[in-house]
C-alpha positions as CSV (number, residue, x, y, z in Angstrom):
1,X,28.2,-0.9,-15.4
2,X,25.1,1.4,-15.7
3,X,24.8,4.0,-18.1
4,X,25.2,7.4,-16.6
5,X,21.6,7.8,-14.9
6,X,20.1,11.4,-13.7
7,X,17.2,12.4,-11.8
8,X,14.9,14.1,-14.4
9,X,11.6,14.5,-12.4
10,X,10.2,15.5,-9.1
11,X,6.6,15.0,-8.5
12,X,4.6,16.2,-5.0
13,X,0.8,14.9,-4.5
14,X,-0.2,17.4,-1.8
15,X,-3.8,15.3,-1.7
16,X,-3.9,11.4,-1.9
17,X,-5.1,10.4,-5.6
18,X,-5.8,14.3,-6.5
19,X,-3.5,15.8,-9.5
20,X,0.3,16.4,-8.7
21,X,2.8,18.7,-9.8
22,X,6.3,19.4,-10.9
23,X,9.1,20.6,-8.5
24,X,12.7,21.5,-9.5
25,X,14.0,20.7,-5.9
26,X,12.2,19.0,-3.0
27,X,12.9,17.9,0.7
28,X,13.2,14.6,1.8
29,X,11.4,13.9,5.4
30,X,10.5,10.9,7.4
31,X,7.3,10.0,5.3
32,X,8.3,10.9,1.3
33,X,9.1,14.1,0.0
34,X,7.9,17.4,2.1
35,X,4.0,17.6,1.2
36,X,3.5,14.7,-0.2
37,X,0.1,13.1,0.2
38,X,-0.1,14.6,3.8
39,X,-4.0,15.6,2.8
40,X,-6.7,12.7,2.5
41,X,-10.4,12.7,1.3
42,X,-12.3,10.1,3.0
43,X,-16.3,9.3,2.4
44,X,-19.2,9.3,4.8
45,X,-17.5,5.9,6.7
46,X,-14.1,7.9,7.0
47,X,-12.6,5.3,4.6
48,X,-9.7,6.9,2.0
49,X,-11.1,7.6,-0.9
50,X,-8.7,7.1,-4.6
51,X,-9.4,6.9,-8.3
52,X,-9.7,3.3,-8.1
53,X,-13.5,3.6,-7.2
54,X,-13.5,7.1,-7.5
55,X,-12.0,7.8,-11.3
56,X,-13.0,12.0,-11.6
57,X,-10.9,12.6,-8.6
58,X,-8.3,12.6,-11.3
59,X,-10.4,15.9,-12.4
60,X,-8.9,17.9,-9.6
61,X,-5.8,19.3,-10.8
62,X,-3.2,21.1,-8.1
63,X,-1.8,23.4,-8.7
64,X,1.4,25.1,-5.8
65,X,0.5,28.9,-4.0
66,X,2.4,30.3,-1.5
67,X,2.7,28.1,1.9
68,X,-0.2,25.9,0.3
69,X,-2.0,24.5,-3.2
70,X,-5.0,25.9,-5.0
71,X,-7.2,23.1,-6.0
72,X,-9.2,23.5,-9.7
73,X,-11.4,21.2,-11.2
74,X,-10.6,20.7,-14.8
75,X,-14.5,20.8,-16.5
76,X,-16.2,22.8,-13.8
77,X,-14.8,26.3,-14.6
78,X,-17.2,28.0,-12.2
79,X,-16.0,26.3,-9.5
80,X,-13.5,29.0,-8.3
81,X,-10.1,27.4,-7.2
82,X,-9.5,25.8,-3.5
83,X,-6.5,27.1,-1.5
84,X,-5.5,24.5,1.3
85,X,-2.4,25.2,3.7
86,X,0.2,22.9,3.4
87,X,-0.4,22.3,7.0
88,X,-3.7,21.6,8.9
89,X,-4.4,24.0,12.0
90,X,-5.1,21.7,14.8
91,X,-8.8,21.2,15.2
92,X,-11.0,18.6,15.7
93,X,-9.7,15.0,14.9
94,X,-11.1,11.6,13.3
95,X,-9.8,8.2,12.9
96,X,-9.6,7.3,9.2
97,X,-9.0,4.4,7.1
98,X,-6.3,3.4,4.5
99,X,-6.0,0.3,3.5
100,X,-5.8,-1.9,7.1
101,X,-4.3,1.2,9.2
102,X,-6.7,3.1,11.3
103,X,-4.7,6.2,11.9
104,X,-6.0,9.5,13.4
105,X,-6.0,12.6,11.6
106,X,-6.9,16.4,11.9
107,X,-10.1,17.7,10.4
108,X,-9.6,20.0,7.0
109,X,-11.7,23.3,7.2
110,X,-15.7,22.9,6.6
111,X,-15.2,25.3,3.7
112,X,-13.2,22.4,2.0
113,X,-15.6,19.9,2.8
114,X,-18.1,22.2,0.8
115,X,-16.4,22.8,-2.1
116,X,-15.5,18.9,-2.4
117,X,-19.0,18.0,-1.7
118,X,-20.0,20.3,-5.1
119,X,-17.3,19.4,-6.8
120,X,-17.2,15.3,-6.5
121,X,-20.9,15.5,-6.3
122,X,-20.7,13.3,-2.8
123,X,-20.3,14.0,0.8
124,X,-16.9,13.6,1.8
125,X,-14.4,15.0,4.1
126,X,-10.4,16.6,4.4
127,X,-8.0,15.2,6.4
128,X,-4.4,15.8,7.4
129,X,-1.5,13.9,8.6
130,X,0.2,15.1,11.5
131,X,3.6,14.3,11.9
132,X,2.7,13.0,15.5
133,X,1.1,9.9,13.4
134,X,3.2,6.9,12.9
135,X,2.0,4.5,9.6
136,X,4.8,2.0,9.1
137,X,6.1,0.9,5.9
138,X,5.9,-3.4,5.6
139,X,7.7,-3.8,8.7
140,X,8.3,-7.6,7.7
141,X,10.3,-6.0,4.7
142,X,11.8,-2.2,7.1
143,X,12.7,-3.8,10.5
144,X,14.6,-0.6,10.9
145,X,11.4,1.1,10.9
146,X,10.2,3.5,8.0
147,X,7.1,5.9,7.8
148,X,4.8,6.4,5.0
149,X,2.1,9.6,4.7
150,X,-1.4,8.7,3.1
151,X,0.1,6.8,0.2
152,X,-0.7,3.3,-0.6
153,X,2.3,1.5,1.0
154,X,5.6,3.8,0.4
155,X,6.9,6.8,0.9
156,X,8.6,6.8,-2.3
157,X,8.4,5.5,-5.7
158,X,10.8,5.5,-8.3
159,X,10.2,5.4,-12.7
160,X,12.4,5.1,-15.0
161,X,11.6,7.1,-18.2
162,X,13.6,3.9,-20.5
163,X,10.5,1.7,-18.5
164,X,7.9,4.0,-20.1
165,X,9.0,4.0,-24.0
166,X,9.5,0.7,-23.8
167,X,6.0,0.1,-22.5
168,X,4.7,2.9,-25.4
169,X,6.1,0.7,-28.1
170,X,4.1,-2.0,-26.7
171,X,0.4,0.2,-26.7
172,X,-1.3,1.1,-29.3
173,X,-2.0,4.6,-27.6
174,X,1.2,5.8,-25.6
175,X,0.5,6.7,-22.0
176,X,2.4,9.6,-20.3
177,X,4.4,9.0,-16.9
178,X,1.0,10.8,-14.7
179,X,-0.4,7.2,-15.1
180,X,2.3,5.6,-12.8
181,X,2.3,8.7,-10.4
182,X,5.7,8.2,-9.2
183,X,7.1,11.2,-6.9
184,X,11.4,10.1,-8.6
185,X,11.7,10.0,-12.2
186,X,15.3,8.8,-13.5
187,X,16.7,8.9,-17.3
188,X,19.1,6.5,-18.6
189,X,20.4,3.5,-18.4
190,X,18.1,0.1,-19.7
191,X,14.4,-0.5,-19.6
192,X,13.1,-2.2,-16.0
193,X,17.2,-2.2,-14.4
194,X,15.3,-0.8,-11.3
195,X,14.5,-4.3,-10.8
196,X,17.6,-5.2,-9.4
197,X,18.5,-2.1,-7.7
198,X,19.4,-2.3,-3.7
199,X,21.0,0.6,-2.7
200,X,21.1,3.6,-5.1
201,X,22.2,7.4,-4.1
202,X,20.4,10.6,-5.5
203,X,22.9,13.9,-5.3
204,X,23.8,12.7,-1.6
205,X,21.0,11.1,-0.8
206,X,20.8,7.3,-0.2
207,X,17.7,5.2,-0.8
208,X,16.6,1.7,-0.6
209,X,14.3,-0.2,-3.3
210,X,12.6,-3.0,-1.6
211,X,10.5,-4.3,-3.7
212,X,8.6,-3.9,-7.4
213,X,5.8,-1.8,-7.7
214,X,2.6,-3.7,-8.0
215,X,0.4,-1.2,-10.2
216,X,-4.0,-1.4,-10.4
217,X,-6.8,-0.3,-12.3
218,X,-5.4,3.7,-12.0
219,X,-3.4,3.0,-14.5
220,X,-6.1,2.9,-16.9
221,X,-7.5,6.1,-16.3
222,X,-6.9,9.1,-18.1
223,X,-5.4,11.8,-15.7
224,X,-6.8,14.6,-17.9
225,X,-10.3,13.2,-18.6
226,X,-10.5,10.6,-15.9
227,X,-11.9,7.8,-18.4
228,X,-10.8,4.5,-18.4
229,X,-9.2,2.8,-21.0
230,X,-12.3,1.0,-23.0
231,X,-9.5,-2.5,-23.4
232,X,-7.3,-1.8,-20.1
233,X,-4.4,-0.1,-21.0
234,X,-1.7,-0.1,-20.0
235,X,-2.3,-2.3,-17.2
236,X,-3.5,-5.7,-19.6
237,X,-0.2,-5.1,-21.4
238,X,1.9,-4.5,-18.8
239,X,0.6,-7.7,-17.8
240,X,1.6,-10.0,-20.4
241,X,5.4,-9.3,-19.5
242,X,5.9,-7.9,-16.2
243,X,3.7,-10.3,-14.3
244,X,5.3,-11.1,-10.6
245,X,3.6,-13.4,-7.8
246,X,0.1,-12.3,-8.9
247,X,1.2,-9.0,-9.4
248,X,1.9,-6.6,-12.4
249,X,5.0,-4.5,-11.7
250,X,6.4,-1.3,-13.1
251,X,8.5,1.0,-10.6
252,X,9.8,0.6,-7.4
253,X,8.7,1.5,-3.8
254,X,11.6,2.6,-2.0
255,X,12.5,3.9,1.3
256,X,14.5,6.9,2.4
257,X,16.8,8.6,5.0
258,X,13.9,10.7,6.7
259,X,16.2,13.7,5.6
260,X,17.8,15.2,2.4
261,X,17.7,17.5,-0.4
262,X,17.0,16.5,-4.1
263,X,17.3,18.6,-7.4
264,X,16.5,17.4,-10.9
265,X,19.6,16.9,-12.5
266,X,21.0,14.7,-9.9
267,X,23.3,12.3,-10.8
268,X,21.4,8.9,-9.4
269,X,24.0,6.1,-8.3
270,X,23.0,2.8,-8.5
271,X,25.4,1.4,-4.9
272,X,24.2,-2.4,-4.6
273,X,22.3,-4.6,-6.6
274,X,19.8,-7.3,-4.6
């Protein structure tokens, strides 16, 4: 039997590989939790863009306004703070890429364009979501059919805060949680026991972990100075003990109802084990 286990963060990522933020309570839709990675910056090809080529994206902190997310960068001070809606207006649209999907997507206002072009030093563009876009999760893996926003492959993902100390004692320098961007943070119980998780309930919420989360190179850079770790921490650690099929795991991606309310605090029930 688990120790008692409780939901102890909520994390929204308004843009895809931008800076995220704290919620006390958040809704659970079709594709993750409500705002989350819903906004896109692609480059001149309309490819995605992340930290993994692109490390000072993790320069642009977010930061919630009302009905939207002012957007700062953390060593440009004279770059006055970008408001986007939660919500694009519908406009113009492109087809974009992530990954292998090509999806299409509504164009972000030219003012944002702008101010990303100046901030990142690049020519890039905004994107939205709509919710009349359907990315499937792994269907080989969700035959009952699951959607996922902008993120890599899920439309959640679960840490455990026992997962992170016992990583810290491992590091010479201790990394905090922003490195594994998760969106559900859970305290208690043992290091890693996501592992075998199946079914597990949040408040009244149920979810499914499918499988471990294979992390990258992100991991290695510093969300508040967006340098990478000169020796590859904490991915080249992680790797000497929580190497899967040519992956290096830590977390879980996990699927959801499509609807739902969570609050930190939540007791988190683990139901079946795989």
């Amino acid at each position: 039997m688990s120790a008692s286990l409780t939901l102890t963060g909520l994390y929204i990522y308004p843009v895809k590989s931008l800076g995220g933020y704290a919620v006390a309570e958040a809704d659970v839709t079709a594709r993750g939790l409500r705002h989350d990675r819903r906004w896109l910056l692609v480059d001149e090809r309309n490819r995605f863009m992340t930290q993994r080529q692109h490390p000072e994206l993790a320069l642009l902190t977010v930061a919630p306004a009302y009905n939207g997310f002012l957007i700062s960068h953390r060593q440009r001070p004279e770059l006055l703070p970008l408001f986007i809606p939660f919500e694009a207006t519908p406009n113009k649209t492109l087809f974009v890429t992530v990954w292998d999907d090509i999806l299409w997507a509504w164009r972000g206002a030219k003012e944002a364009d702008a101010w990303f072009a100046e901030a990142l030093d690049r020519s890039c563009r905004l994107v939205y979501m709509s919710d009349m876009v359907r990315r499937d999760v792994e269907p080989e893996l969700n035959p009952e059919g699951q959607l996922v926003s902008f993120a890599d492959g899920y439309p959640f993902l679960v840490a455990g805060e026992a997962a992170l100390a016992d990583l810290n004692t491992r590091l010479a320098q201790p990394v905090p949680m922003d490195r594994f961007r998760p969106n559900l943070v859970f305290g208690g119980g043992e290091a890693y026991e996501d592992d075998n998780w199946e079914q597990f309930q949040i408040g009244e919420t149920m979810f499914r972990a499918v499988r471990g989360c294979g992390r990258c190179v992100l991991t290695t850079i510093d969300q508040q100075t967006a340098t990478k770790s000169p020796v590859g921490d904490p991915l080249r650690t992680l790797a000497t003990y929580r190497k899967a099929e040519n992956s290096t795991l830590f977390g879980q991606n996990v699927t959801g109802p499509g609807r739902g309310r969570l609050r930190v605090g939540d007791a988190l029930t683990v139901v079946s084990r795989k």
